[in-house]
C-alpha positions in Angstrom: 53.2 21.3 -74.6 52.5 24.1 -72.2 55.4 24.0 -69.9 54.0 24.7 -66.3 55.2 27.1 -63.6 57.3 25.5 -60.8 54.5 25.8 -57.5 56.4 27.5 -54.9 56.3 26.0 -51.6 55.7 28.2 -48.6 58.8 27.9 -47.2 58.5 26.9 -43.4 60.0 29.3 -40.5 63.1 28.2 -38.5 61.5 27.5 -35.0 62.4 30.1 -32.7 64.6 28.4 -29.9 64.5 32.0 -27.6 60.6 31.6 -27.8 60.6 27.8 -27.5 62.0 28.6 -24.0 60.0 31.2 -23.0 56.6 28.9 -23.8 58.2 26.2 -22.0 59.0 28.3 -18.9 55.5 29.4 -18.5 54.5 25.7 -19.5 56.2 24.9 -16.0 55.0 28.2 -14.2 51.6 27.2 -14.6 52.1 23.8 -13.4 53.7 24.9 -10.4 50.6 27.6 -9.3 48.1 24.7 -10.1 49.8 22.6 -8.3 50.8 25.5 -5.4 46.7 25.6 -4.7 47.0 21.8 -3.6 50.0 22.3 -1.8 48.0 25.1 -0.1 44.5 23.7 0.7 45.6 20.4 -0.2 44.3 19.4 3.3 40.9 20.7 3.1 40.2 17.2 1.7 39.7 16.2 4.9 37.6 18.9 6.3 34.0 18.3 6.9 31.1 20.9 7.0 31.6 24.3 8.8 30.6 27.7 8.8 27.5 28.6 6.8 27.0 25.4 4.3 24.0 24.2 5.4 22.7 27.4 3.5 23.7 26.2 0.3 25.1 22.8 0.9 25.3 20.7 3.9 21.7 19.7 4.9 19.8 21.8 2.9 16.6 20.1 1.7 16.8 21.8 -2.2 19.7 20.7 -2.7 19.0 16.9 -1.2 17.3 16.8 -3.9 20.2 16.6 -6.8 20.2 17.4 -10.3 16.2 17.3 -10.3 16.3 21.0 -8.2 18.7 22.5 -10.6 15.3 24.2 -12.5 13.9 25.5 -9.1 18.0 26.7 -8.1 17.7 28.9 -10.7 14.3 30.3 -10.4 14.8 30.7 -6.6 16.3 32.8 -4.1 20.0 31.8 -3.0 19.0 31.8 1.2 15.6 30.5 1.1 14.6 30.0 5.1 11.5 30.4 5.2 11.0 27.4 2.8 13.7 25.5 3.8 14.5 25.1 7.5 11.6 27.4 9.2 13.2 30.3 9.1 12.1 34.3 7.8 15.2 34.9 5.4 14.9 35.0 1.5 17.6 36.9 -0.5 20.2 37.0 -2.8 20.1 35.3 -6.3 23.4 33.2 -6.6 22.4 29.7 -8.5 25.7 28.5 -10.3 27.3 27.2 -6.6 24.1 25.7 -5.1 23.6 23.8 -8.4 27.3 23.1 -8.5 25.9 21.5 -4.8 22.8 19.7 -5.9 25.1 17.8 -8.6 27.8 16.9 -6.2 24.9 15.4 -3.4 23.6 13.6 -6.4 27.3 11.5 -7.3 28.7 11.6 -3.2 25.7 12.1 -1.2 26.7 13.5 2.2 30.4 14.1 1.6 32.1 17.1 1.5 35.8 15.8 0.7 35.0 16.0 -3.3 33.4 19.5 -2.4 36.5 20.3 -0.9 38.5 19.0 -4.0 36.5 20.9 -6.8 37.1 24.5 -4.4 40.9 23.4 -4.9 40.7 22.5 -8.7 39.0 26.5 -9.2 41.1 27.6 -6.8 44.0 26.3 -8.9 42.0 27.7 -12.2 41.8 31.3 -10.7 45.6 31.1 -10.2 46.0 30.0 -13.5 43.6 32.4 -15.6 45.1 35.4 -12.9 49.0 34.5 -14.1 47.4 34.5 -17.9 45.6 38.0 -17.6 48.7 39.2 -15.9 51.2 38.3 -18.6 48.9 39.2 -21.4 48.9 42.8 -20.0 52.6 42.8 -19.6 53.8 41.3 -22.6 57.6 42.8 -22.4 57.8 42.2 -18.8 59.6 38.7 -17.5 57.6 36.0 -17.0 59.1 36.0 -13.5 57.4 38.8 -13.0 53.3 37.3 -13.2 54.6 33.6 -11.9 56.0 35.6 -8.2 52.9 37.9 -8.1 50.2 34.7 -8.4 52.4 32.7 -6.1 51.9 35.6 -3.5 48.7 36.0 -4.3 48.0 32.5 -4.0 49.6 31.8 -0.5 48.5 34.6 1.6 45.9 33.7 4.1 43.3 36.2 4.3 42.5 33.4 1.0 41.3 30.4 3.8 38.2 31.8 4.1 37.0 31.8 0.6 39.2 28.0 -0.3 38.4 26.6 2.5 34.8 27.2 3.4 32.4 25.1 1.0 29.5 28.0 0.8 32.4 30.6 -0.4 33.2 29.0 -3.7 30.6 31.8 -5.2 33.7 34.0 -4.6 35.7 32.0 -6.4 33.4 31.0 -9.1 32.8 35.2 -9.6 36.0 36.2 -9.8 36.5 33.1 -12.4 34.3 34.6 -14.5 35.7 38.0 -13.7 38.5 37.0 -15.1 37.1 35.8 -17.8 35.3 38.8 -18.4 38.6 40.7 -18.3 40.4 38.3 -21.2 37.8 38.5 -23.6 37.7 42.6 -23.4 41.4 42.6 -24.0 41.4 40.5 -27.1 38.6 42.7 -28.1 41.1 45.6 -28.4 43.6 43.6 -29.8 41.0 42.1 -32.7 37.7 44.6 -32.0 34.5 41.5 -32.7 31.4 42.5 -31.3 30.9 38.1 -30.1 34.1 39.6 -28.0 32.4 42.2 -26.2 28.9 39.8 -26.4 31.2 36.8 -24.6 32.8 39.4 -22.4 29.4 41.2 -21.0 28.0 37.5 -20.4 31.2 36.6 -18.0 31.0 39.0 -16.5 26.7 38.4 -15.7 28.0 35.0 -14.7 30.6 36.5 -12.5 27.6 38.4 -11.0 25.3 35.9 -10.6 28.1 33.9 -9.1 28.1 36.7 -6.6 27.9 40.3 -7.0 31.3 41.3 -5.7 32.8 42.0 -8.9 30.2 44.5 -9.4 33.2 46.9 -9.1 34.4 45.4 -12.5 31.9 47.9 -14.5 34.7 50.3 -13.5 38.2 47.9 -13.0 37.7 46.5 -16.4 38.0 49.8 -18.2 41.0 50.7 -15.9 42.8 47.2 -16.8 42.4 48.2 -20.5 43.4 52.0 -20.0 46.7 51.0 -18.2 47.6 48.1 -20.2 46.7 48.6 -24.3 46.3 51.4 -26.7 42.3 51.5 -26.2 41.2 54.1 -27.3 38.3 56.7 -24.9 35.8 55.1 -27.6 36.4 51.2 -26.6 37.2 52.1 -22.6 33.8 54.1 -22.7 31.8 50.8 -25.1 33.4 48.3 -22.3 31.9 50.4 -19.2 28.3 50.8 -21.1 27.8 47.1 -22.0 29.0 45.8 -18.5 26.7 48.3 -16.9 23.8 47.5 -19.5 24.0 43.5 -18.8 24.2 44.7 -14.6 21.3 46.4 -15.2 18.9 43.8 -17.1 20.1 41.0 -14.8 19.3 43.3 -12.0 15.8 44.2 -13.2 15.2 40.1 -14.4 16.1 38.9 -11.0 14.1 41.9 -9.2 11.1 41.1 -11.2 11.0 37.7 -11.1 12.4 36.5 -8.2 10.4 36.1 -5.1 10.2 38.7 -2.2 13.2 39.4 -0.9 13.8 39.7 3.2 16.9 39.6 4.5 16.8 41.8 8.2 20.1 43.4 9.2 21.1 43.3 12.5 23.5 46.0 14.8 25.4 43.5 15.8 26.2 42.4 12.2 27.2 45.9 11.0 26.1 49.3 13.7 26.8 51.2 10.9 23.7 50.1 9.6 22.1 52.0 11.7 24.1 55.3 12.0 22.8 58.5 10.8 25.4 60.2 11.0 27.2 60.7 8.2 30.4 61.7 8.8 31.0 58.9 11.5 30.2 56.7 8.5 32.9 57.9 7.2 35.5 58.2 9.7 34.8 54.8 10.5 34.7 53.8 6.8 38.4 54.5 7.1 39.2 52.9 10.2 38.5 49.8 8.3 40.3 50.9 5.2 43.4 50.6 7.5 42.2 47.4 9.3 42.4 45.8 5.7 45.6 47.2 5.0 46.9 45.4 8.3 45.4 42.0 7.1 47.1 42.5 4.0 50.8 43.4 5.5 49.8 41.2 8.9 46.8 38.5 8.9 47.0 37.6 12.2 44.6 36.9 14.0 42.1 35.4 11.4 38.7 35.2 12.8 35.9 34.1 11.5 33.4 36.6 12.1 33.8 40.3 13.6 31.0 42.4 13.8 30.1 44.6 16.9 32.3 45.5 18.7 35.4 44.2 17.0 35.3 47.1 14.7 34.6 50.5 16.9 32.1 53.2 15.2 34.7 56.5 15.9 35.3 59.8 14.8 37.4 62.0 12.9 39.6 62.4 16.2 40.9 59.2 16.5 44.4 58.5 15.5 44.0 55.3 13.5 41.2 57.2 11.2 43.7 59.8 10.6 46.7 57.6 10.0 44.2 55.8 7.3 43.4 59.2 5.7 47.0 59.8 5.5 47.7 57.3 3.8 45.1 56.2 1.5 45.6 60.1 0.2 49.3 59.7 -0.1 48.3 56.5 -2.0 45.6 58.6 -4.1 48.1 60.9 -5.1 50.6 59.2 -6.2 48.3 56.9 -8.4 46.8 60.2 -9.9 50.2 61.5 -10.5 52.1 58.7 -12.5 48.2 57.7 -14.4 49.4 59.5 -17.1 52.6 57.8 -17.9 50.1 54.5 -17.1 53.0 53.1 -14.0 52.0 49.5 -13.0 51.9 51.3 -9.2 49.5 53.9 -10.0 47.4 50.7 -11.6 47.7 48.7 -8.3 46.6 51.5 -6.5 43.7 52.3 -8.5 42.9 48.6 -8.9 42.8 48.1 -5.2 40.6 51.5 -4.6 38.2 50.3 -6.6 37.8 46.8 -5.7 37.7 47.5 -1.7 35.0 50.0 -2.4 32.4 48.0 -1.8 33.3 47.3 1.2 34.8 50.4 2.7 31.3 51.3 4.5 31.2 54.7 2.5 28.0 54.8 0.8 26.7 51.6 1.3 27.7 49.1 4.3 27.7 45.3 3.8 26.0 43.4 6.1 29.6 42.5 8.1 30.8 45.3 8.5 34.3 43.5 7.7 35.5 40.3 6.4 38.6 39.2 5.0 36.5 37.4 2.1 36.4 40.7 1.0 40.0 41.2 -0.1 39.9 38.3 -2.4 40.4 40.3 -5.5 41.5 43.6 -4.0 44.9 41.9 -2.7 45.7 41.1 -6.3 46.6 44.7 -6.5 48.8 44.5 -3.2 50.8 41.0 -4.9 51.6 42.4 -7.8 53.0 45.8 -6.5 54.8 43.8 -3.9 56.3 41.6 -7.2 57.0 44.8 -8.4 59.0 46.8 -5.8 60.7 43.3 -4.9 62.3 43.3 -8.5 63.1 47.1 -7.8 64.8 46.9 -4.2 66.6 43.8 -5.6 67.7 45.7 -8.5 66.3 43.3 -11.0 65.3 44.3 -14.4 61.6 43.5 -14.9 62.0 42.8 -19.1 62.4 39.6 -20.4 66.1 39.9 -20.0 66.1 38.8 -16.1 69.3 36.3 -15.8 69.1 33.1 -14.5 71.1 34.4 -11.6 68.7 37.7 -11.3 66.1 35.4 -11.2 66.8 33.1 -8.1 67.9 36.0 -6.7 64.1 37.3 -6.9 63.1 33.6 -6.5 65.2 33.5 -2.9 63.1 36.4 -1.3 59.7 35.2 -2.6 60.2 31.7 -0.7 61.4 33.3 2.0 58.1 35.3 1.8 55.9 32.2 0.7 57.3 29.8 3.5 55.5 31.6 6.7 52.3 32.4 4.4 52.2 28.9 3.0 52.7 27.5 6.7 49.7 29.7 7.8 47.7 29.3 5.2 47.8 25.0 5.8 47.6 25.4 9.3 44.5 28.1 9.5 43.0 25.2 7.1 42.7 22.8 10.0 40.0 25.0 11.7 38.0 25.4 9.0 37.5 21.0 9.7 34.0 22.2 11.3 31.9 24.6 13.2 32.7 23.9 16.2 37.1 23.9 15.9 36.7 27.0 13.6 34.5 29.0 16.8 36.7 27.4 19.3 40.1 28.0 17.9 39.2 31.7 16.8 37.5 32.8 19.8 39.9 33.6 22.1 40.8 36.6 19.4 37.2 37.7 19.3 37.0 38.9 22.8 34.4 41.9 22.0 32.5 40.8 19.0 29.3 39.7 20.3 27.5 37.4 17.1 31.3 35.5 17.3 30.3 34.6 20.8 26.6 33.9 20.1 27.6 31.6 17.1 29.5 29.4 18.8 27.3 29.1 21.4 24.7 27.8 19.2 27.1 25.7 17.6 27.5 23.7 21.1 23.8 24.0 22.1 22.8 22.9 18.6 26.0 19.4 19.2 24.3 18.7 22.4 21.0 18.3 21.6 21.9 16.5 18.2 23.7 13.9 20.9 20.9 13.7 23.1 18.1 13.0 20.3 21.0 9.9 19.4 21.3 8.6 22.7 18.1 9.7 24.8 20.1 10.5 27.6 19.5 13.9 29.2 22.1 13.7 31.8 25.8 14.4 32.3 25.8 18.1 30.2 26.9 20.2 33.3 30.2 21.5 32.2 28.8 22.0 28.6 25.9 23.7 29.7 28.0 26.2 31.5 30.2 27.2 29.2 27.0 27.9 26.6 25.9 30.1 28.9 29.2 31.6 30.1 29.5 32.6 26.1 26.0 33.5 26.1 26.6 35.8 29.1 29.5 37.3 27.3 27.3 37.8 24.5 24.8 40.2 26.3 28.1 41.8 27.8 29.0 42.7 25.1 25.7 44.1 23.3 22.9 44.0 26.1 20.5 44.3 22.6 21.1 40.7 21.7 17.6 39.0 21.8 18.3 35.9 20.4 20.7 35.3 23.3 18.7 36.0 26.0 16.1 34.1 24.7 18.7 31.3 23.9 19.6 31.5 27.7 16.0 30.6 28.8 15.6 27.8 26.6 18.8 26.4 28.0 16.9 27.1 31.7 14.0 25.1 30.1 15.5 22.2 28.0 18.2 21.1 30.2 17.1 22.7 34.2 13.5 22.5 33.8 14.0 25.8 35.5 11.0 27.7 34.4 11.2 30.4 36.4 14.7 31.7 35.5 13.8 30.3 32.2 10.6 33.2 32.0 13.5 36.3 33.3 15.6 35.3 29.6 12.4 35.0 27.6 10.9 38.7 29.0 14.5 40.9 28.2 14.1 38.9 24.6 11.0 40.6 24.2 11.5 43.8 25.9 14.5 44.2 23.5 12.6 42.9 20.3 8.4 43.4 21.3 8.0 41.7 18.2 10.3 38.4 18.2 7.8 35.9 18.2 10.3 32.5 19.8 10.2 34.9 22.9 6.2 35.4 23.1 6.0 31.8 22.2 9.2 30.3 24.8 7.2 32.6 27.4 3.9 30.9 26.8 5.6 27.6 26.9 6.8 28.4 30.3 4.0 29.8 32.1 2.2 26.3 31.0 4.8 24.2 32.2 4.2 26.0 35.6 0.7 25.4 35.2 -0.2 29.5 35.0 -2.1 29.2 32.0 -4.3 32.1 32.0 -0.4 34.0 32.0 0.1 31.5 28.7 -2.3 32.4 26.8 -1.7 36.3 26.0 1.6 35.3 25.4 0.9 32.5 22.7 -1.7 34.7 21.3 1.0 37.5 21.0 3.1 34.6 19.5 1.0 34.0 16.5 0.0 36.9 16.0 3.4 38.2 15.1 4.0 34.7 13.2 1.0 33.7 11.4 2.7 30.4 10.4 3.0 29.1 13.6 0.7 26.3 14.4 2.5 25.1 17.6 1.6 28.2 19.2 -2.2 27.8 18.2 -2.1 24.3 19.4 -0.9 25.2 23.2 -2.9 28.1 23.4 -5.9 25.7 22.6 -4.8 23.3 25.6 -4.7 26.4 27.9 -8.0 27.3 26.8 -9.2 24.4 28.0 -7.4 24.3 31.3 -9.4 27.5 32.5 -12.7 25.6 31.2 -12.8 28.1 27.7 -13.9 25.0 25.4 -15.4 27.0 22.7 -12.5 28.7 22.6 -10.1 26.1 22.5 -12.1 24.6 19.9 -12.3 27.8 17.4 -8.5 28.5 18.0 -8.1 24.8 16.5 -10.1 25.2 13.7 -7.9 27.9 12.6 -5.1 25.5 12.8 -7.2 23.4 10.3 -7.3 26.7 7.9 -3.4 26.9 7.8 -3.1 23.3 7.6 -5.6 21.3 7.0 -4.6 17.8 6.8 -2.8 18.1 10.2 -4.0 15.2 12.6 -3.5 17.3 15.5 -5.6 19.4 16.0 -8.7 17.5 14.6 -7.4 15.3 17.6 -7.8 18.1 20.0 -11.1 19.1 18.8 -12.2 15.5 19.8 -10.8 15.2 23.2 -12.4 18.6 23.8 -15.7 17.4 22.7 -15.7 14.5 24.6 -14.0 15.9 28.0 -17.4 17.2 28.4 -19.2 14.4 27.2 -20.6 15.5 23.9 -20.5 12.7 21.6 -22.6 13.8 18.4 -20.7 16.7 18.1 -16.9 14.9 18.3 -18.4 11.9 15.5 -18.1 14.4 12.6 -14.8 15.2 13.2 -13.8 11.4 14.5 -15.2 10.7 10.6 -13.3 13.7 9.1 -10.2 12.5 11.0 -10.4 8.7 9.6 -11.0 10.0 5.9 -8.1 11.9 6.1 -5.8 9.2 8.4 -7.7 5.8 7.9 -6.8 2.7 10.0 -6.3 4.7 13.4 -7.7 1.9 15.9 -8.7 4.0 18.6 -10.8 6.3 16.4 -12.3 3.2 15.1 -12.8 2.0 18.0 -14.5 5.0 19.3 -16.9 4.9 16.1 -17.7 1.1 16.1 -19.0 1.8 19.8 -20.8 4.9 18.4 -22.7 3.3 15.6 -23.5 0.4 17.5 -25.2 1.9 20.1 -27.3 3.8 16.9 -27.5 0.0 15.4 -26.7 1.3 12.4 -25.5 -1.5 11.0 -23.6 -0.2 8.0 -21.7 1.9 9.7 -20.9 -0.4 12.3 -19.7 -3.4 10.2 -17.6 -1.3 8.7 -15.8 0.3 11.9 -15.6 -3.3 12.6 -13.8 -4.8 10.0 -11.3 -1.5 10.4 -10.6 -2.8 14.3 -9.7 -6.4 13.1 -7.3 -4.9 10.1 -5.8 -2.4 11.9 -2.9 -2.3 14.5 -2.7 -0.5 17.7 -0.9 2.9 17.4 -0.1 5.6 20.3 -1.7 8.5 20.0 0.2 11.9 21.9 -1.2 13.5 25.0 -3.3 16.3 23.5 -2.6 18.6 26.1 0.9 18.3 26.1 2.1 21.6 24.6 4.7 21.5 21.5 8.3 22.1 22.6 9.9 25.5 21.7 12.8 24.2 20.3 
């Protein structure tokens, strides 16, 4: 008998109880920075729509249409415009938040509150995957150390705007994947897989499609692995080439199969735009290189929306621009100077260089020329070397050997920092409830940019006539009416330029006063700013007919569509002025173009009728009277018109048939056909 070998059992370790507590520690710090982001912007809940979401969200008629326009989301532009509201904007390719939209408007409809609640959950995730990333590349540091740097980051401010606006969850949904981006690269060098670097080049094409902010990650990612692991130049350089390839084909997929894109930039949204100088772009560049830093050490005030003027263009001369130099040099250096020894400091500083770049107004300017959206991921780098010089001024050591007394210690001065930040933070949250308490509450601290004023003008003007379409009552507006214009005024105070304004300041005159000829003075500096704004040519047209001048009407609605093809309403009252000054013919061709743009409209085959039969010509309206009822059948006042028609031909057909339409039919009103189409 074969005796057999004993099987040795594998013997199993002792649990660790030093490690135990450490994984149970960071079990609890993440539960606290999840549940930090609902202490934050908890109260967002209740917020309703506000700046910017009927672009992606509130209103918008793609995504109305709910999980069915997830296909065209994604083979569409992100601002569509044109299509979608009338408008002449198409750019930007950004589908994973407007579908994120469509499917919420499929469960809840028209209500932003679980909108609001899924911008707090990824809010809560970014704080979570951040504290992950940040202990992963400081593995011998405390745990202290990432849990006091996400809670900073987590509470500051400048954050409301991207938490607790509904269209700005692409930021957060980029730098999710960012992040994501990051933690699969550094597990690449840990356990080099080519799926890591595949997984890691797709996050980071999500992250970009999210929104291309973290376009600066081609550069930040190989930094992050340079500071923080042994990667060799091989890996750092493997990294940079595969996040640059995957920016390139989604750049070239997107430019060649998107639609066209047109997207016009405005001075007031950014002069520098328009500078040709290049060393003022510069100068001025760091003028708002400091501004950030200020938000960053000081956000107050918040606004929501700068632009011209609130940012001067300056020079080299002025004392702010050299203060900036100063200091982002003094910053520069030092970073360069303790690279080699690969100091967390020099990393923050670096970090934060190259994630503001985009928006320092260098090379290329955004469209605003500042926005504290844009320090969403830079002001990581400013947390985490605050965490850091915090453990050093309080003498702390930053390996895992912090006591529990060292530790409250650090713990006492972060909530003494986090209490006035968190208190902020919830009370800037209350107006972001809508449009109209964000423009109102903010500005009083917006006293020279001139789109802040202009928004919130429109804001009010847009309320009001919402409230009058719900009532029908026209009356009792005085004291709103004046303060639109008062902001209006201050508007073209500020930038004399603004067209939309003054031609906003007519149609006030018109809709509300009925005061034509003040209404005309707006409408002719909104065209001798802009020659080529159409609502101007077209606002002028409309009130030159409402004082009856309508051979002053026409040039100007012909000057109207001819710098907006589209625009039917234009055709239609340059038809009826045509006919006031007895040009028939003319009246009549200018509708049958109306029929080429659209033609099923009812309209103008309407016109083309009256026309004919102002001046008595019968056989040549009954073509069009039959045309018409084809298209719209059971109108009783066309059949009514053709019963009498055929009768007095006795052709009997014809005439039964018109007959049997009059007894089936009801009695609809038609419109005047000379009343002109409103401009707003």
């Amino acid at each position: 008998m074969v005796k057999k070998k004993p099987i040795k059992v594998p013997a199993v370790p002792e649990p660790n109880p030093e490690v135990q507590k450490r994984s149970h520690k960071e079990l609890w710090f993440k539960v606290i920075l999840f549940s930090f982001a609902f202490i934050l912007y908890g109260n967002t809940l209740k917020n309703g729509y506000s700046l910017d979401d009927l672009y992606v969200t509130y209103n918008n008629p793609v995504v109305k249409q709910g999980i069915k326009a997830i296909p065209r989301i994604f083979t569409s532009l992100y601002i569509n415009i044109n299509a979608e509201e009338g408008g002449t904007m198409n750019f930007g390719y950004r589908p994973i938040a407007k579908a994120m939209f469509a499917v919420e408007h499929e469960f809840f409809g028209d209500n932003p509150g679980p909108s609001h609640l899924i911008n707090v959950i990824l809010y809560g995730l970014n704080i979570l995957l951040l504290f992950v990333i940040i202990r992963r590349l400081l593995p011998k540091y405390s745990a202290w150390f990432p849990f006091i740097a996400c809670l900073l980051w987590a509470a500051h401010p400048l954050h409301t705007e991207v938490v607790a606006s509904l269209k700005n969850r692409e930021e957060i949904l980029s730098f999710l994947f960012g992040l994501l981006s990051i933690y699969f690269f550094l597990r690449y060098t840990r356990k080099p897989s080519v799926w890591l670097i595949i997984a890691g080049a797709f996050a980071f094409l999500f992250s970009l499609i999210s929104k291309p902010g973290t376009l600066t990650f081609i550069v930040a990612i190989p930094l992050v692995l340079y500071f923080f692991t042994d990667a060799k130049p091989r890996t750092l350089i493997w990294s940079a080439v595969s996040l640059l390839a995957i920016f390139y084909i989604a750049l070239q997929v997107v430019k060649y199969s998107m639609p066209f894109v047109n997207r016009p930039v405005l001075f007031i949204e950014n002069p520098l735009l328009f500078e040709k100088n290049f060393f003022l772009k510069i100068s001025t560049g760091f003028y708002v290189l400091l501004f950030y830093i200020k938000l960053l050490l000081f956000p107050h005030p918040l606004a929501f929306y700068y632009g011209y003027n609130m940012i001067p263009v300056v020079n080299f001369a002025n004392p702010w621009v050299i203060l900036s130099i100063l200091v982002h040099v003094a910053l520069f250096v030092f970073a360069i100077w303790k690279i080699r020894e690969k100091h967390i400091l020099s990393f923050c500083i670096l970090f934060y260089i190259v994630t503001i770049s985009m928006y320092a107004n260098f090379v290329k300017q955004p469209t605003g020329i500042v926005a504290e959206r844009f320090l969403y991921i830079p002001s990581i780098a400013f947390c985490m070397a605050l965490a850091y010089l915090m453990f050093k001024v309080l003498k702390q050591p930053l390996d895992s050997l912090l006591t529990n007394k060292g530790a409250m210690t650090v713990l006492g001065v972060t909530v003494i920092l986090l209490i006035p930040a968190t208190a902020k933070t919830i009370t800037r949250n209350k107006d972001w409830k809508s449009e109209v308490s964000l423009f109102s509450h903010d500005i009083k601290y917006l006293d020279k940019s001139a789109k802040a004023h202009y928004i919130y003008a429109n804001a009010l003007k847009s309320a009001m006539i919402e409230e009058i379409k719900n009532t029908g009552v026209k009356t009792g507006y005085e004291d709103q009416i004046e303060k639109i214009n008062a902001l209006l005024k201050q508007t073209v105070d500020i930038y004399p330029g603004y067209f939309e304004a003054w031609n906003t300041m007519g149609e006030l005159s018109t809709m509300m006063q009925q005061d034509y000829t003040k209404a005309l003075e707006y409408f002719k500096k909104a065209s001798d700013v802009r020659p080529k704004y159409a609502p101007a040519w077209f606002n002028m047209g409309y009130a030159h007919q409402q004082l009856e001048q309508f051979a002053e009407a026409i040039p100007c609605y012909r000057m109207a569509f001819a710098l907006d093809t589209t625009d039917v309403k234009a055709l239609s009252n340059l038809g009826a002025c045509y006919s006031k000054v007895d040009k028939v013919d003319s009246a009549i061709y200018v509708n049958k173009q109306i029929l080429k743009i659209r033609p099923k409209m009812k309209l103008p085959y309407l016109n083309i009728i009256t026309y004919y039969m102002q001046h008595h010509d019968t056989v040549n309206a009954v073509p069009w009277l039959e045309q018409i009822d084809a298209i719209h059948p059971g109108d009783r006042r066309i059949a009514s018109v053709l019963y009498m028609y055929y009768l007095g031909r006795r052709n009997k057909e014809k005439t039964e048939y018109y007959k049997q339409v009059l007894i089936s039919s009801q009695q609809t009103s038609q419109p005047k056909q000379d009343e002109p189409s409103k401009p707003f």
